[in-house]
C-alpha positions as CSV (number, residue, x, y, z in Angstrom):
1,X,-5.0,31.5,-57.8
2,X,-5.8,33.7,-61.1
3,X,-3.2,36.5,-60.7
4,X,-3.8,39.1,-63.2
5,X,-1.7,42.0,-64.6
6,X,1.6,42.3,-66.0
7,X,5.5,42.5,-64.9
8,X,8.1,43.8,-67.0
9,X,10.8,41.3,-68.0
10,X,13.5,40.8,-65.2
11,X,10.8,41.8,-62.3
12,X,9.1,37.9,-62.4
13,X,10.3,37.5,-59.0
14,X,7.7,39.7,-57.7
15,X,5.2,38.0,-59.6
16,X,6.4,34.5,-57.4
17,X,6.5,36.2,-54.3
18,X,3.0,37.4,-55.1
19,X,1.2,34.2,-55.6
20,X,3.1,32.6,-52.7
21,X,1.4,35.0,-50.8
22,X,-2.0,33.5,-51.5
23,X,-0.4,30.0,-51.3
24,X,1.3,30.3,-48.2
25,X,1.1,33.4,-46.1
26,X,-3.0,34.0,-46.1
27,X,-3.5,36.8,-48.3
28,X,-7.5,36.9,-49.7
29,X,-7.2,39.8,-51.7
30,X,-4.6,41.9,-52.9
31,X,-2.4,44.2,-55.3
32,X,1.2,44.9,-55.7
33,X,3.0,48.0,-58.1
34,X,6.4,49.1,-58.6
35,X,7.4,52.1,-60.8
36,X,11.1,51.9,-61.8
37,X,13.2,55.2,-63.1
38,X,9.3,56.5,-63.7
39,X,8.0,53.4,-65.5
40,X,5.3,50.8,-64.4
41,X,7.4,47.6,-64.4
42,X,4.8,45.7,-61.9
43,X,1.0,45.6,-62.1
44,X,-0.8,43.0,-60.7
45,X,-3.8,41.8,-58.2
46,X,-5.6,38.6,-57.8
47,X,-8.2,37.1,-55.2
48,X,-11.1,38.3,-54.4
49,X,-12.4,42.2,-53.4
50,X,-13.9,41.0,-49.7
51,X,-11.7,39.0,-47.5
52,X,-14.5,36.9,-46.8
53,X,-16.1,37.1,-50.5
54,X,-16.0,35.7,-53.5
55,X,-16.1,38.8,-55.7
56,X,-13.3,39.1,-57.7
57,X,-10.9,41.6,-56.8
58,X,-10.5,43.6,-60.4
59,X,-7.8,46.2,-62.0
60,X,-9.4,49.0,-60.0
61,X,-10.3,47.6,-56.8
62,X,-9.3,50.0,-54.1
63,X,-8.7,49.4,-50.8
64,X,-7.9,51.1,-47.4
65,X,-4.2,51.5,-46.4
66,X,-4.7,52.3,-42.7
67,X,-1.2,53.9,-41.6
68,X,0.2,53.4,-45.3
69,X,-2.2,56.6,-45.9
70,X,0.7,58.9,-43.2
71,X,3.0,58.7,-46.2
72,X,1.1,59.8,-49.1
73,X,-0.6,62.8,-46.6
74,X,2.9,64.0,-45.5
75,X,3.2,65.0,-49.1
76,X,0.8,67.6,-48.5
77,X,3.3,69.4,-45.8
78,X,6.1,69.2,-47.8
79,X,4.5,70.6,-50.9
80,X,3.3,73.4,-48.9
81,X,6.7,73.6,-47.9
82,X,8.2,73.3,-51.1
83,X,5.9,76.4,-51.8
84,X,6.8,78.2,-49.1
85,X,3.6,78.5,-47.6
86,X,4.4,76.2,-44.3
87,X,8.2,76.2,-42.4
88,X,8.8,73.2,-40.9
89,X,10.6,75.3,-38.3
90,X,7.9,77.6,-37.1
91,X,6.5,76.9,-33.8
92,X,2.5,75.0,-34.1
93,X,1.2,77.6,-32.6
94,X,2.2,80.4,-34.4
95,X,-0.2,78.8,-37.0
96,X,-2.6,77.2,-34.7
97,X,-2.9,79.9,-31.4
98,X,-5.1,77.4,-29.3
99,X,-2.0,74.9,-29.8
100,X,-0.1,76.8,-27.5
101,X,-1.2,75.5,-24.0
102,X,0.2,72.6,-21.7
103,X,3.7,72.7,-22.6
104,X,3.3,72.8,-26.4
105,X,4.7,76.4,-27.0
106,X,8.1,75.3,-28.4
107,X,6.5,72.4,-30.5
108,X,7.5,72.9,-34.3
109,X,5.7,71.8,-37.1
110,X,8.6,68.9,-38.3
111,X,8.1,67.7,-34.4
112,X,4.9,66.9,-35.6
113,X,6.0,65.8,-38.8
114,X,8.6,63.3,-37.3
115,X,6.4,61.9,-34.3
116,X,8.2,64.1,-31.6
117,X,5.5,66.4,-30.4
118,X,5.0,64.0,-27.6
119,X,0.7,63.9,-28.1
120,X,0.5,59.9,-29.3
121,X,-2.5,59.4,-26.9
122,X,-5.3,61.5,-25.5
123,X,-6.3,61.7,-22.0
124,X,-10.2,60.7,-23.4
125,X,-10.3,58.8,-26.4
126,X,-12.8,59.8,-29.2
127,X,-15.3,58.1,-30.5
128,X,-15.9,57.6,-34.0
129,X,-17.8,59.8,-34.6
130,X,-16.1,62.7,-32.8
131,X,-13.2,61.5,-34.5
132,X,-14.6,62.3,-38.2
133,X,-16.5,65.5,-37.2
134,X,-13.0,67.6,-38.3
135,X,-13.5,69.7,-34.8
136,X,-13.7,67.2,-32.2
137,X,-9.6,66.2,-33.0
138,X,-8.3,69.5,-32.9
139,X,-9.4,70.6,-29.7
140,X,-8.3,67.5,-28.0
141,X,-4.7,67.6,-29.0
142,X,-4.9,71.7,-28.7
143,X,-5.9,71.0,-24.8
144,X,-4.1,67.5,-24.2
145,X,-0.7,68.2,-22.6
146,X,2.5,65.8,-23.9
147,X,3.4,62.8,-22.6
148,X,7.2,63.8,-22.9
149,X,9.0,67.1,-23.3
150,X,8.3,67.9,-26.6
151,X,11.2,67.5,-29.3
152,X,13.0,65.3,-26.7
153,X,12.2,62.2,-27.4
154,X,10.1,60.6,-30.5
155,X,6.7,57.9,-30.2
156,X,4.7,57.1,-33.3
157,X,1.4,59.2,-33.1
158,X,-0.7,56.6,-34.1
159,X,-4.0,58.3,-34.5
160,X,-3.4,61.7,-33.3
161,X,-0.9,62.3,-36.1
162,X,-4.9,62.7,-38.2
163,X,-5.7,65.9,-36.4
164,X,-1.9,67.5,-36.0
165,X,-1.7,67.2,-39.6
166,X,-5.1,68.5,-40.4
167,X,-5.4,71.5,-38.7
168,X,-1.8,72.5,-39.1
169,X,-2.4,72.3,-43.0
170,X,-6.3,74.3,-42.7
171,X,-4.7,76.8,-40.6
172,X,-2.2,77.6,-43.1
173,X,-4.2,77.3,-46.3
174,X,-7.8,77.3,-45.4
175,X,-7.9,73.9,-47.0
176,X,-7.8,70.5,-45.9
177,X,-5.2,67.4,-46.2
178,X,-7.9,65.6,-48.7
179,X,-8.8,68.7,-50.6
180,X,-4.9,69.7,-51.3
181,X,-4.4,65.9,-51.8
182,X,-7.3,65.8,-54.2
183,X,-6.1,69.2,-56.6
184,X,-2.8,69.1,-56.1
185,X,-1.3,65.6,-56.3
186,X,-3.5,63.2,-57.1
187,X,-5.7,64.8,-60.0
188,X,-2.9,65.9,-61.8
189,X,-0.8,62.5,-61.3
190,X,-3.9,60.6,-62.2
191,X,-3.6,59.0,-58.6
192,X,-6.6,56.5,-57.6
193,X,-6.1,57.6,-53.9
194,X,-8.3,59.5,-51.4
195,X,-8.6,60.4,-48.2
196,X,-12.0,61.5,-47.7
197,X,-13.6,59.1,-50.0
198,X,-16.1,60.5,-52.6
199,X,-19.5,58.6,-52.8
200,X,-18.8,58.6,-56.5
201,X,-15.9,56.0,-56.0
202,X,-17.3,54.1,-53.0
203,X,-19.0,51.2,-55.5
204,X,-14.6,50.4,-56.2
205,X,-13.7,49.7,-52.7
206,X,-13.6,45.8,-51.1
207,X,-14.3,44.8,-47.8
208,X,-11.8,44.8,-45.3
209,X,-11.4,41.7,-42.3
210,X,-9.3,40.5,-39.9
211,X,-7.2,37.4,-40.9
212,X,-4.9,34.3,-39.1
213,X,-2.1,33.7,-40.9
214,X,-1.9,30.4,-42.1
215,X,-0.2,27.2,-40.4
216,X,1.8,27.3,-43.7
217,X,3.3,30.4,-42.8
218,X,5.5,28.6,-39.9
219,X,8.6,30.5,-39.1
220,X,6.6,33.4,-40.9
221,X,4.3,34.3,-38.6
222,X,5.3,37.5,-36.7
223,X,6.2,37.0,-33.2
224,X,6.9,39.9,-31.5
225,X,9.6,40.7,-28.4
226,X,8.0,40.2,-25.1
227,X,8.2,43.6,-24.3
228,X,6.4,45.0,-27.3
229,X,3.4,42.0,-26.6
230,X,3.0,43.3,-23.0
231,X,2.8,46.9,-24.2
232,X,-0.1,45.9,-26.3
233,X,-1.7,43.8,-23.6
234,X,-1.5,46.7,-21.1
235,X,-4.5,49.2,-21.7
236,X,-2.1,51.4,-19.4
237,X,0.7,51.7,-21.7
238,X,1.3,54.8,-23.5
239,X,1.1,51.5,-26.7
240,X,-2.0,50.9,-25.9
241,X,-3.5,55.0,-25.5
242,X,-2.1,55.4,-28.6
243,X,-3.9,52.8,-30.5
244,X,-7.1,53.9,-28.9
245,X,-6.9,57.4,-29.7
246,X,-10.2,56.3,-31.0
247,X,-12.4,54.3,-29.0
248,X,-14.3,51.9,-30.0
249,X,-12.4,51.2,-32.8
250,X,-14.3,52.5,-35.9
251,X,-15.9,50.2,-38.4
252,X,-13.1,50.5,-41.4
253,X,-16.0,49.3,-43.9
254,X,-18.4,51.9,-42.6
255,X,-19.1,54.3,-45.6
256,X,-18.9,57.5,-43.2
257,X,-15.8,56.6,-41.7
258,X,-14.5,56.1,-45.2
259,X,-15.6,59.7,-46.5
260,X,-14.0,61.5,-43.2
261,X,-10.3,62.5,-43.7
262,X,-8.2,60.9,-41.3
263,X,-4.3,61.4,-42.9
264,X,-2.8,59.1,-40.2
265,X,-5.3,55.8,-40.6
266,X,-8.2,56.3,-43.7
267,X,-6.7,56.9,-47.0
268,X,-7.8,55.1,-49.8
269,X,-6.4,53.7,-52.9
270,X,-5.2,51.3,-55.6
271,X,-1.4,49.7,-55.1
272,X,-0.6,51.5,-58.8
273,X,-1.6,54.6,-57.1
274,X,0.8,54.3,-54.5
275,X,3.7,53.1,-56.9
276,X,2.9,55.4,-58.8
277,X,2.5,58.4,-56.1
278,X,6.5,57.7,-54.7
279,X,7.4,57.4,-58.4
280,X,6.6,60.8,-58.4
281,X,8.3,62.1,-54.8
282,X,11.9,61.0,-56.4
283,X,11.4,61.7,-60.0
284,X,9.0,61.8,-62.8
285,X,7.4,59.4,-64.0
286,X,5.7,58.4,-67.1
287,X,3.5,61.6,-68.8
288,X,6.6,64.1,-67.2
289,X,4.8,64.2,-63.7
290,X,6.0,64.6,-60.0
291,X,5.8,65.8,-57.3
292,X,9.2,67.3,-55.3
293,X,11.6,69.2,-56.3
294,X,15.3,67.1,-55.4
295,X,15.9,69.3,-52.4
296,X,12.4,68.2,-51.3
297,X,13.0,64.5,-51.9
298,X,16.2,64.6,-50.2
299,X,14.0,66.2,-46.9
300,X,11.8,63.9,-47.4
301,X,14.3,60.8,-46.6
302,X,16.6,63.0,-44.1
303,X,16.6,61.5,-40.8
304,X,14.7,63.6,-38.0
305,X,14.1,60.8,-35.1
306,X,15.7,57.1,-34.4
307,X,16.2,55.1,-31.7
308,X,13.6,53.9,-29.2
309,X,9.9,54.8,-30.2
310,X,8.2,55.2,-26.8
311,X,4.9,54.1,-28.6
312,X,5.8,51.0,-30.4
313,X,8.4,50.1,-28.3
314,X,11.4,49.2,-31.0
315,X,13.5,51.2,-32.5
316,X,12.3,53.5,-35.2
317,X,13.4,55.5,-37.9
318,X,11.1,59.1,-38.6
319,X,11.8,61.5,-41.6
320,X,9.0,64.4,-41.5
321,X,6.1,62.3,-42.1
322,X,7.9,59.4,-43.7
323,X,9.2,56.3,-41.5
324,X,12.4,55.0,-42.6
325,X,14.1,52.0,-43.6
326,X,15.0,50.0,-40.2
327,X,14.9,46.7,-38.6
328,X,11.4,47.7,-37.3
329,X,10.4,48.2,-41.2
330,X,12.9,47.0,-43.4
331,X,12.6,48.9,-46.9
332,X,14.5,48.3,-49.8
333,X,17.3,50.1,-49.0
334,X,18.4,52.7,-46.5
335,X,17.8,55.5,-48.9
336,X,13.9,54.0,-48.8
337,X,11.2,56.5,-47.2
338,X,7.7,55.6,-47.0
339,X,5.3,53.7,-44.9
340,X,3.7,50.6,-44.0
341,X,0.1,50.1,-43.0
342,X,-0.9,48.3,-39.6
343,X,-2.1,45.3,-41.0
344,X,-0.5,44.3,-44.2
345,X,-0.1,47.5,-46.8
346,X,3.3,49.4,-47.8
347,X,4.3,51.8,-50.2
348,X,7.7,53.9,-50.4
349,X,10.6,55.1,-52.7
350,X,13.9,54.1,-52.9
351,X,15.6,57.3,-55.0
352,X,18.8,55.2,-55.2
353,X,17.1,52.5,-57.1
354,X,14.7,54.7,-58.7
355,X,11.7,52.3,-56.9
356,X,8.5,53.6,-56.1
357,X,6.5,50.4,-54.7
358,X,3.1,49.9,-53.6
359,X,1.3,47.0,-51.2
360,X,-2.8,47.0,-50.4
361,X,-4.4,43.7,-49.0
362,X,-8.1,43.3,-47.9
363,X,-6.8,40.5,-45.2
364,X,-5.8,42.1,-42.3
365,X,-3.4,40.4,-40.3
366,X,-1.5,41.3,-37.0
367,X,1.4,43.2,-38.3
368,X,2.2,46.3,-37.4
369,X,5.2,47.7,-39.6
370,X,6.9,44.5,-40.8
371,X,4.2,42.2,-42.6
372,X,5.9,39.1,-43.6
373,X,3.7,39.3,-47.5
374,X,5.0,42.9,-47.6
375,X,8.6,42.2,-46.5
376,X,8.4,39.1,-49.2
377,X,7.4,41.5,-51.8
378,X,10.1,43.2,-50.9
379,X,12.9,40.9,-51.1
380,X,11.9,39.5,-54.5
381,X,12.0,43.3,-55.7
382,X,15.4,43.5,-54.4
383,X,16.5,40.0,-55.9
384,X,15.2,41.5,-59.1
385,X,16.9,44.3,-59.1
386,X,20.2,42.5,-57.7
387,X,19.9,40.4,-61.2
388,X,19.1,43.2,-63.9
């Protein structure tokens, strides 16, 4: 495997864990980043741009995150926040007046935030198209009545958490997630990430595809609790609801579905971008960017839900927007915030270590928050740092 890119002296675990990843644990294409104290110490990629390709896979090759894209959207709330242009304590509906039906009244905007509003599924699942349309969303979740008392209890809002977001940030600003995104944070980070891709940028993005892990892998291979299997079996299940939020599940290599803005599933980007971005949540980084103030970063990693997730059926961790460092999605640390991406992808920060770290991968495996090429990216990061 030609791995390209660099790592900083001391961080040549990361590079090993990397290539064993081709070797051993099925990756096709992919790319890994870590910022330290502001600084690019990790910059690297290798295979090929199509999981089932042979096109290289070059230094900016971007790829789509699926739920890793929650984490980098959530900074859109906070900033807002951070402006004083949203409270996380305000009721939905005092922003969004339609909101206000079916229970929803007393829902608050970091319910939403932290996956308590108790909307994961919808009574009719959208299709694609209706997904993407930036209307359609909206006025299902404004009409769909919760699934729990709302604040209660906490489920991850799969794909629902695309609309919450979306109209809860256009009511407030007349803009939306990808446009605040766009102007805000990633132009003037110089951040390779989108969501609502530009057809300018589409010719940079590889193919995504289902993958097996290898027999390699062996005690690798995720294996999840019986419980958590049937939940996924059972098109019943709240699990299940949530997952098909949209139904049929959209073509992620579709151009149109790329240039919609879904915050909760379609976002975008290179792994240096995502490094890069949660460099910039807990610091700044290399030309005197970022992005939070400290009392914002400290939000950002403050516990708001734990304990059973009545979605994905383990035990989760939820700041506003951010999952947490847990058994279900072991971080670095527990000061870690971030997200992982159904499927293979991470990215967080780690304030403690000064680590912002980022994960994309073209081969999409079963995984949903603990990938074992993610979590061995991880641990080499850690066994760096353990040694410096």
């Amino acid at each position: 495997m030609n791995i390209q890119g660099a790592v900083a002296e001391g961080f040549e675990p990361v590079r090993d864990a990397f290539v064993r990843n081709f070797e051993a644990l099925g990756d096709r294409g992919a790319a890994v980043a870590v910022y330290r104290d502001g600084r690019k110490v990790v910059d690297l990629w290798g295979g090929t741009r199509d999981a089932e390709g042979t096109e290289p896979w070059t230094e900016g090759t971007a790829q789509i995150v699926r739920s890793a894209t929650k984490g980098v959207a959530a900074a859109v709330p906070l900033l807002l926040h951070q402006r004083g242009l949203l409270d996380l304590d305000a009721p939905v509906g005092s922003y969004w007046p339609e909101f206000k039906t079916g229970g929803k009244e007393r829902i608050l905007v970091r319910d939403v935030l932290a996956h308590r509003a108790g909307i994961p599924a919808l009574d009719r699942g959208l299709s694609a198209a209706e997904a993407a349309d930036g209307v359609s969303g909206a006025r299902a979740v404004a009409a769909q009545q919760p699934f729990w008392e709302p604040g209660t209890e906490h489920g991850y809002h799969a794909q629902t958490y695309s609309w919450l977001l979306s109209e809860l940030v256009l009511r407030a600003t007349g803009r939306t997630v990808g446009s605040v995104l766009a102007e805000e944070i990633a132009e003037p980070l110089g951040l390779e990430f989108w969501i609502g891709l530009p057809e300018t940028e589409a010719h940079r993005v590889g193919r995504v595809a289902p993958v097996e892990p290898p027999e390699s892998a062996g005690t690798l291979r995720t294996r999840p609790r019986r419980n958590v299997s049937e939940a996924y079996a059972d098109p019943d299940s709240l699990t299940r609801r949530a997952f098909a939020a949209i139904a049929p599940l959209p073509d992620e290599n579709d151009p149109g579905y790329r240039a919609a803005e879904l915050p909760a599933s379609n976002g975008i980007g290179t792994a240096r971008a995502l490094a890069r971005f949660y460099g910039a949540t807990i610091g700044v980084v290399e030309d005197g960017a970022r992005i939070f103030t400290p009392a914002t970063t400290a939000l950002a990693g403050r516990e708001h839900s734990a304990g059973p997730d009545r979605v994905l059926v383990v035990n989760t961790r939820f700041g506003p927007g951010y999952m947490l460092h847990g058994p279900a999605s072991p971080l670095l640390s527990p000061a870690s915030f971030g997200h992982p991406g159904r499927g293979g992808s991470l990215a967080f920060a780690d304030p403690e270590a000064g680590i912002g770290f980022g994960y994309v991968t073209n081969a999409l495996a079963k995984s949903v928050t603990a990938d074992p090429r993610a979590q061995a990216l991880v641990r080499a990061l850690k066994s760096a740092l353990s040694a410096r």
